[in-house]
C-alpha positions in Angstrom: -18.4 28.5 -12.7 -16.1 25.3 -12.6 -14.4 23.7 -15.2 -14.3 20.0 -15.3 -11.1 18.2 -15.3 -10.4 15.8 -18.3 -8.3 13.1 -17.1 -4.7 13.9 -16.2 -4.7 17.0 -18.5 -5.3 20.6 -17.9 -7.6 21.5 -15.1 -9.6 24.4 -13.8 -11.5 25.8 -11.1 -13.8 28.6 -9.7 -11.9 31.7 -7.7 -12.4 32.7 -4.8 -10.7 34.7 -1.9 -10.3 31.8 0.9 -8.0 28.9 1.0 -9.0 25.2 1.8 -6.1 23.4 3.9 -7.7 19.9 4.5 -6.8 18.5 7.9 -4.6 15.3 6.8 -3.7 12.7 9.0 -0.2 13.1 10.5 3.0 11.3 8.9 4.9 8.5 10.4 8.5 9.2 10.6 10.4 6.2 9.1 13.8 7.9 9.9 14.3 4.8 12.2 14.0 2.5 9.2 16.5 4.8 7.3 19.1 4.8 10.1 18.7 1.4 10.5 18.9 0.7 6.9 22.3 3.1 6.2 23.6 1.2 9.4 23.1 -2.4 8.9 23.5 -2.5 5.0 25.3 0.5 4.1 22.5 1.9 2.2 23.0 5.3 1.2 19.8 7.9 2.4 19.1 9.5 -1.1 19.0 5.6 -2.4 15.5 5.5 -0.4 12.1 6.9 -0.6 8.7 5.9 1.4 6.9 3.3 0.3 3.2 2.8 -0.1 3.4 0.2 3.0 3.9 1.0 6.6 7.4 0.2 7.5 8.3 0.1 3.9 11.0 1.6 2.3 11.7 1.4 -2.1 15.9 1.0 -2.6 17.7 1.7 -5.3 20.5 -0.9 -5.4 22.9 -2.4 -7.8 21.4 -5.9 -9.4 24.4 -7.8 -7.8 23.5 -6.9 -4.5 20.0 -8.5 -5.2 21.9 -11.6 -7.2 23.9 -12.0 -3.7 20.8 -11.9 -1.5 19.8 -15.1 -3.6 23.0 -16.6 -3.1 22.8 -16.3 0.4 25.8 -13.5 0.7 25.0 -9.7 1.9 27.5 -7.4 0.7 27.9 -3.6 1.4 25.4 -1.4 -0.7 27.1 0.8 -3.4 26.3 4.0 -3.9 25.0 5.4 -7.5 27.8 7.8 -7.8 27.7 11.0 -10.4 23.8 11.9 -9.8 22.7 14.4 -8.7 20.2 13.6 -5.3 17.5 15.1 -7.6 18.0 12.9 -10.7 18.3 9.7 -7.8 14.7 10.9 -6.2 13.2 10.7 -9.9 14.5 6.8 -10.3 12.6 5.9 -7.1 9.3 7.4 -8.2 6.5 4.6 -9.7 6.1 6.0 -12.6 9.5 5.8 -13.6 10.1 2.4 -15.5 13.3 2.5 -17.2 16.3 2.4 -14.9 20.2 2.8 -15.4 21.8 0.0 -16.0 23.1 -2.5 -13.5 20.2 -1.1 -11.3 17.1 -2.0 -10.0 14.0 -1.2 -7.0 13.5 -3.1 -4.1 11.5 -3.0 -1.5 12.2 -3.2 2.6 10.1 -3.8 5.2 11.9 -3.6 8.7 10.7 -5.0 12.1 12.5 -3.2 15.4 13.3 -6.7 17.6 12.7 -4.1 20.8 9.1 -4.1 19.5 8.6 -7.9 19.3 9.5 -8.6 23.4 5.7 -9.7 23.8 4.8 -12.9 24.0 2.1 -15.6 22.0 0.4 -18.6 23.0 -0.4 -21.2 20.8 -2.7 -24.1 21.1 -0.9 -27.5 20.9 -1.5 -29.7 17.6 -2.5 -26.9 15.4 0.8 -26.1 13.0 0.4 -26.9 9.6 -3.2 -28.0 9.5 -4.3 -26.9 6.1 -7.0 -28.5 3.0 -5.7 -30.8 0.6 -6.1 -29.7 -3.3 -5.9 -32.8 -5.2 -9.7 -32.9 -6.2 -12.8 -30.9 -5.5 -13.6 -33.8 -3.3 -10.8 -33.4 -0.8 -11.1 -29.7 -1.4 -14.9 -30.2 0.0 -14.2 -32.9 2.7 -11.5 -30.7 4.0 -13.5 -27.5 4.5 -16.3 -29.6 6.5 -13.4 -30.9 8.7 -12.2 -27.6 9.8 -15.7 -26.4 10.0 -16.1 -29.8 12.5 -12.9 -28.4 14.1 -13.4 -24.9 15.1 -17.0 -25.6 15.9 -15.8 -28.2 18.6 -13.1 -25.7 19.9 -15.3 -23.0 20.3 -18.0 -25.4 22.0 -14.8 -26.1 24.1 -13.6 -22.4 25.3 -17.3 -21.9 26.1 -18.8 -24.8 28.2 -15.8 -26.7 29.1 -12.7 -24.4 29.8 -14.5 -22.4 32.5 -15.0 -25.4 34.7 -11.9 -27.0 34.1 -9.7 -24.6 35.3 -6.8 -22.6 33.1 -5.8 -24.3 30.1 -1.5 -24.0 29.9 -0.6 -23.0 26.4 2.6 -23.2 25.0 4.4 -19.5 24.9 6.4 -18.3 22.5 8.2 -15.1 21.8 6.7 -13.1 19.6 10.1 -12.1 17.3 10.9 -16.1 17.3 7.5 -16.8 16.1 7.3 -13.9 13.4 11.0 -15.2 12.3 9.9 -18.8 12.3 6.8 -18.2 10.1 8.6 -15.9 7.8 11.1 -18.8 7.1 8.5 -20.8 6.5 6.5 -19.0 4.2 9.3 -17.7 1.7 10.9 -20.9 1.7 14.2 -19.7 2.8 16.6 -18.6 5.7 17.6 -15.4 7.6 21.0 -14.2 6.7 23.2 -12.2 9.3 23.8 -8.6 8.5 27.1 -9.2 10.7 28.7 -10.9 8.0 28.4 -8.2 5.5 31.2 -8.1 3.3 32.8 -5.1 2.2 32.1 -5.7 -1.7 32.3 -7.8 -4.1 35.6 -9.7 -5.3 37.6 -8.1 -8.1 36.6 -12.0 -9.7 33.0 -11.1 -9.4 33.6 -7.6 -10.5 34.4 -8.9 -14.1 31.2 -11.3 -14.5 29.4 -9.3 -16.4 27.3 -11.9 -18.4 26.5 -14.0 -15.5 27.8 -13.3 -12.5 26.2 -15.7 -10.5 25.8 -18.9 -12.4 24.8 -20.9 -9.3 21.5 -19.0 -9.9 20.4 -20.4 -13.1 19.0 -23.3 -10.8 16.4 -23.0 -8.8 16.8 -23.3 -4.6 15.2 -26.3 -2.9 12.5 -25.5 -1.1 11.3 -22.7 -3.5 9.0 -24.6 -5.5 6.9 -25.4 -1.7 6.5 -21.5 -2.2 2.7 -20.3 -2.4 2.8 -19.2 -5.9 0.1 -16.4 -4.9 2.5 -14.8 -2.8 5.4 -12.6 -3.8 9.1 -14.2 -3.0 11.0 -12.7 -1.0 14.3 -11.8 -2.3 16.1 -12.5 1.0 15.3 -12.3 4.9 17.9 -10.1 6.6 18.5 -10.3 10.6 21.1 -7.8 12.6 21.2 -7.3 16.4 18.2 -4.9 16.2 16.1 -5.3 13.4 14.3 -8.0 10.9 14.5 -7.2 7.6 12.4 -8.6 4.3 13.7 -7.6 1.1 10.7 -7.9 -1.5 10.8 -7.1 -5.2 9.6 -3.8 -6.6 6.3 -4.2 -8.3 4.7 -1.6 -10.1 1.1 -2.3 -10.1 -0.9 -3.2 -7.4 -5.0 -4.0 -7.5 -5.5 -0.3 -6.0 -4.1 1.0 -9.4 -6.5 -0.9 -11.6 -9.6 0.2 -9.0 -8.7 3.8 -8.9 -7.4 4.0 -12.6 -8.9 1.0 -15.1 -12.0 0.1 -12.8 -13.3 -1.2 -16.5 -10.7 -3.9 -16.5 -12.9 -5.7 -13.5 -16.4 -4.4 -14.4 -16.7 -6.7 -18.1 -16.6 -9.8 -15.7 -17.7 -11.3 -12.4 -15.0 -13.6 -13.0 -12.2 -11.7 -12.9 -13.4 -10.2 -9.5 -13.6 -14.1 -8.1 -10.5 -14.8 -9.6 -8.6 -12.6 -7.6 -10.6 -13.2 -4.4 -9.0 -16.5 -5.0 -5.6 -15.9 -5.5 -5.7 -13.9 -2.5 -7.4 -16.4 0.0 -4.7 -18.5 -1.2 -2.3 -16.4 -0.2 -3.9 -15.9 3.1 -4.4 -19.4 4.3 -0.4 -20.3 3.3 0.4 -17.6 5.2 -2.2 -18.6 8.1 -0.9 -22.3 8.3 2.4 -21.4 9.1 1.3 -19.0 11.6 1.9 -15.3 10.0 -0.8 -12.8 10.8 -1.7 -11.1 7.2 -2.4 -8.4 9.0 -4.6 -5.6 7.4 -4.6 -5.8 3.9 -5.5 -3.1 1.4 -5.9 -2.7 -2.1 -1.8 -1.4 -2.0 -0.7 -5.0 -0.8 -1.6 -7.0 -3.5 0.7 -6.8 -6.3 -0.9 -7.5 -10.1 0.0 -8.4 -13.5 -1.2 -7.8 -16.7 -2.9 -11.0 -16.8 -4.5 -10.2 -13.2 -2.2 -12.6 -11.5 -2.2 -11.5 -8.0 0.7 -11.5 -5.4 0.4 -11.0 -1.9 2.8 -8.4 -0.2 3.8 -9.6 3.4 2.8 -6.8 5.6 3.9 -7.0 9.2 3.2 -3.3 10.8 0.7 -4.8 12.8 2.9 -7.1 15.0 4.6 -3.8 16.3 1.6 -2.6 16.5 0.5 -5.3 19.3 4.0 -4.7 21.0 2.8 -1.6 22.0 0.4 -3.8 24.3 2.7 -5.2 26.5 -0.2 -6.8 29.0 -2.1 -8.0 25.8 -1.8 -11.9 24.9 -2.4 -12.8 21.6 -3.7 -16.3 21.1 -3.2 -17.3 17.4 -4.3 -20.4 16.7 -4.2 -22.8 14.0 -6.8 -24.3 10.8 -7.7 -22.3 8.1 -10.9 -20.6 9.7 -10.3 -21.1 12.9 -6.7 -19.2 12.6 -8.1 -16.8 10.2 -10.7 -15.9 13.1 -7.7 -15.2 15.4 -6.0 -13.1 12.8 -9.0 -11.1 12.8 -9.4 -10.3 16.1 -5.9 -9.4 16.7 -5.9 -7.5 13.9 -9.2 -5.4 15.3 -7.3 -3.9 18.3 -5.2 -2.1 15.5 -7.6 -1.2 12.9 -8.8 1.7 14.8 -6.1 3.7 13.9 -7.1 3.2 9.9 -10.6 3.0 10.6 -10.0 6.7 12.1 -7.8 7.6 8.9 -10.8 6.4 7.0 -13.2 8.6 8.7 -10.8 11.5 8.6 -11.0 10.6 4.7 -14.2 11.2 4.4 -14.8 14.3 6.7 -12.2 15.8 4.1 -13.7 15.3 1.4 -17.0 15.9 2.6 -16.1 19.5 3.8 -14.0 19.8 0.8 -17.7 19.7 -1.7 -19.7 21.9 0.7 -16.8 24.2 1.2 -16.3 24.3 -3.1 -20.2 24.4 -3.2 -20.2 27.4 -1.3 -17.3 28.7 -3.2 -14.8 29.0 0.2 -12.3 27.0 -1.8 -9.5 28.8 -3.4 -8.9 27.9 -7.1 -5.3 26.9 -6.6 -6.6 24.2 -4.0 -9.5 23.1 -5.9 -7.1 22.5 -9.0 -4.5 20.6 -6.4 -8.0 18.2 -5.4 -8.4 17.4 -9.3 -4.5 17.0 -9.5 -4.7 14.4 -7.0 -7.8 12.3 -7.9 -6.8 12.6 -11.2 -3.4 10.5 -10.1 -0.8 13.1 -10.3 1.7 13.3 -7.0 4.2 16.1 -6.7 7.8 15.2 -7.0 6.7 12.9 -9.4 8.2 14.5 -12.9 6.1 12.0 -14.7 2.6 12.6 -13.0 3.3 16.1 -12.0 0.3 18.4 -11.3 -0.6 20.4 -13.8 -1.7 23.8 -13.5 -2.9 25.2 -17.1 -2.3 28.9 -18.0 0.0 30.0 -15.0 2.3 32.4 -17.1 0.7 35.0 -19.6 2.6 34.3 -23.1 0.3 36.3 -25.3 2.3 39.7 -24.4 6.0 39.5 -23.8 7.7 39.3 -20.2 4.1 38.1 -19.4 3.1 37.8 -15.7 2.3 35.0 -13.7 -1.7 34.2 -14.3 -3.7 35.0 -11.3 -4.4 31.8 -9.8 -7.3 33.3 -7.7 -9.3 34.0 -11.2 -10.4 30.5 -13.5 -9.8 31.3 -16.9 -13.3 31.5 -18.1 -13.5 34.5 -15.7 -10.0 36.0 -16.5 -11.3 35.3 -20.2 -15.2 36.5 -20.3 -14.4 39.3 -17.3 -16.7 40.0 -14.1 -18.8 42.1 -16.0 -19.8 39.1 -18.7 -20.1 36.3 -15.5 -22.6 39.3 -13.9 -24.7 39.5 -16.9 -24.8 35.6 -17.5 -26.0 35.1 -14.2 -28.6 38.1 -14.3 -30.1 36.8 -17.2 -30.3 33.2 -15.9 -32.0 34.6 -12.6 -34.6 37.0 -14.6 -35.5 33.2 -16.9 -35.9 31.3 -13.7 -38.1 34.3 -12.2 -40.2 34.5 -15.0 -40.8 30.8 -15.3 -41.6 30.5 -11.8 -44.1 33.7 -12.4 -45.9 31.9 -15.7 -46.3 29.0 -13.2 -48.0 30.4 -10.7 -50.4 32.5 -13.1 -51.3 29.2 -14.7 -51.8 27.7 -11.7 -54.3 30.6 -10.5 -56.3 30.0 -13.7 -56.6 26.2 -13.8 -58.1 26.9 -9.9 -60.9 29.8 -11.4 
């Protein structure tokens, strides 16, 4: 008999003699990213943990090293001295929201420039189409010109490109294009990791109020930034790598799905509403020529107030390194280059779309093995742990496994995790008769059944 599981408190489970080990996909090893990171910035490796992202990793570092990214200056990471690695671990976790002072989260995607060698070809006269706002006439008349558009260049491909022989497109290398649109879409410049300074000046070192009162006014160029995507807080180059330093958020739309689904579910309107915000997103990103990639529920940041933010992914343009005969065509117009991102982005979705059927395999052996009561308890209370939102190495959201040591006799044992405690409680003898006397009422109900049955047919 199983014991249900009431939220993120105590759990229990059903015993049994076999262990469950669920077949999970395989890990990506981001020790590149770390090297890389350690190398280029002087990030130290307990300051880092995985991200939710591919390619991502969440930073601790010093809120003047953010300030300087702003101000167009890298200097050398410091290191949070007189911690253990332990105590650093627990300030990268999500659930942890107050941080020391002076410090703060970020997150770093990295792109490996040996990966981007590939080419693109882009059709001429497409950059920086996109649909005028002003008015929900422009809006309209601008959605039926690109319709217009992409209708007459695929009537083109098909019945007129065959016959006329091969079309020359303009080429472009892939890691010029990626850093040209990334410019483009955070409104700002790559900095060199080659002029990294050694720290900060003594001068500097004294600001404590304000130590960068350039900042208090805004950057030119920043208010042309898609307000449905989330700034970058500098774009970082070195002789082998691309980085994008992105601020740590702390929701994102998977958390309110998974965990407050009733925050969506009072209103159609709040659903649309962030459909919005994202297509937004997606066709700023799409007129500059960025590939979104793609996106899951973990890439799109949100507030309290359900303002969404786009998170940059850009896994997938490795991704299509690994191609090197493929040539990616990506295109321009709303639709049209949203069509391309697509198909581009299908020739790497079958790695997730096999992640996803892995997914459900597990979980669907996982309820006919715990139907058929093959699963052990420990792993069946893990399973809850984990739907339930709790992570290990997560001292906020730790699992929790009720009842492990005995404290009703002293130097009490460690509870048998094999046993629930209903059993442990009522004893095999108690379960026996329960189930005895359930199968003798089911019996006998059948038995009155049939008897009537016999009569009603006399």
């Amino acid at each position: 008999m199983h014991e249900s599981a009431l939220g993120q408190g105590s759990v229990e489970g059903e015993a049994t003699g076999h262990h469950f080990v669920p077949v999970r996909p395989p890990e990506v090893s981001m020790e590149w990213l770390v090297t890389a990171l350690e190398r280029d910035l002087g990030v130290d490796r307990r300051q880092m943990g995985p991200g939710l992202r591919p390619q991502e990793q969440v930073v601790l570092v010093p809120t003047r090293w953010v300030l300087g990214l702003r101000e167009r200056r890298v200097t050398r990471c410091a290191r949070y001295e007189g911690v253990s690695e332990g105590e650093v671990h627990t300030l990268l976790q999500r659930s942890q929201v107050k941080l020391p002072s002076g410090w703060t989260r970020v997150c770093i995607q990295g792109l490996r420039k040996s990966r981007l060698g590939y080419r693109l070809s882009r059709e001429p006269g497409c950059q920086g189409e996109g649909i005028s706002e002003d008015s929900f006439f422009s809006l309209m008349q601008g959605v039926s010109e690109h319709n217009f558009r992409n209708l007459w260049r695929q009537a083109h491909r098909i019945y007129v490109q065959p016959y006329a022989g091969t079309v020359e497109q303009a080429q472009v290398l892939a890691l010029d294009a990626v850093r040209q649109a990334l410019q483009a879409v955070f409104c700002c410049p790559f900095i060199s990791t080659d002029r990294v300074s050694p720290s900060l000046s003594p001068a500097r070192e004294k600001e404590k109020e304000n130590p960068f009162p350039a900042y208090t006014s805004p950057k030119p160029g920043r208010d042309q930034l898609c307000p449905n995507i989330l700034p970058a807080e500098g774009l970082l180059e070195s002789g082998e790598m691309l980085y994008v330093v992105l601020p740590y958020s702390q929701y994102s739309l998977y958390d309110i799905v998974t965990f407050s689904p009733a925050k969506l579910a009072n209103s159609n309107a709040k659903v649309l509403f962030i459909l919005y915000q994202l297509l937004t997103a997606m066709q700023a990103c799409h007129s500059v020529g960025l590939s979104c990639g793609e996106l899951s529920l973990q890439d799109v940041a949100v507030d309290e107030q359900l303002c969404s933010y786009l998170k940059v992914s850009l896994a997938h343009y490795e991704e299509l390194g690994d191609d090197r005969e493929a040539t990616v065509c990506v295109n321009g117009g709303v639709g049209h280059r949203l069509g391309r991102s697509l198909e581009v982005d299908r020739g790497g979705g079958a790695n997730n779309g096999q992640l996803c059927w892995d997914c459900c395999e597990e979980l669907k052996s996982l309820v006919l093995d715990w139907v058929h009561g093959r699963v052990s308890n420990f792993r069946y209370l893990m399973e809850l742990n984990k739907l339930a939102g709790r992570r290990e190495g997560d001292p906020n959201y730790h699992p929790v496994l009720p009842w492990v040591v005995d404290f009703t006799i002293p130097f009490g044992r460690f509870r048998d995790l094999r046993r629930s405690k209903f059993r442990l409680n009522k004893g095999d003898k108690q379960l026996d008769f329960t189930y005895e006397m359930t199968k003798e009422a089911l019996a006998a109900a059948v038995a009155n059944g049939a008897g009537q049955g016999i009569l009603q047919e006399t």
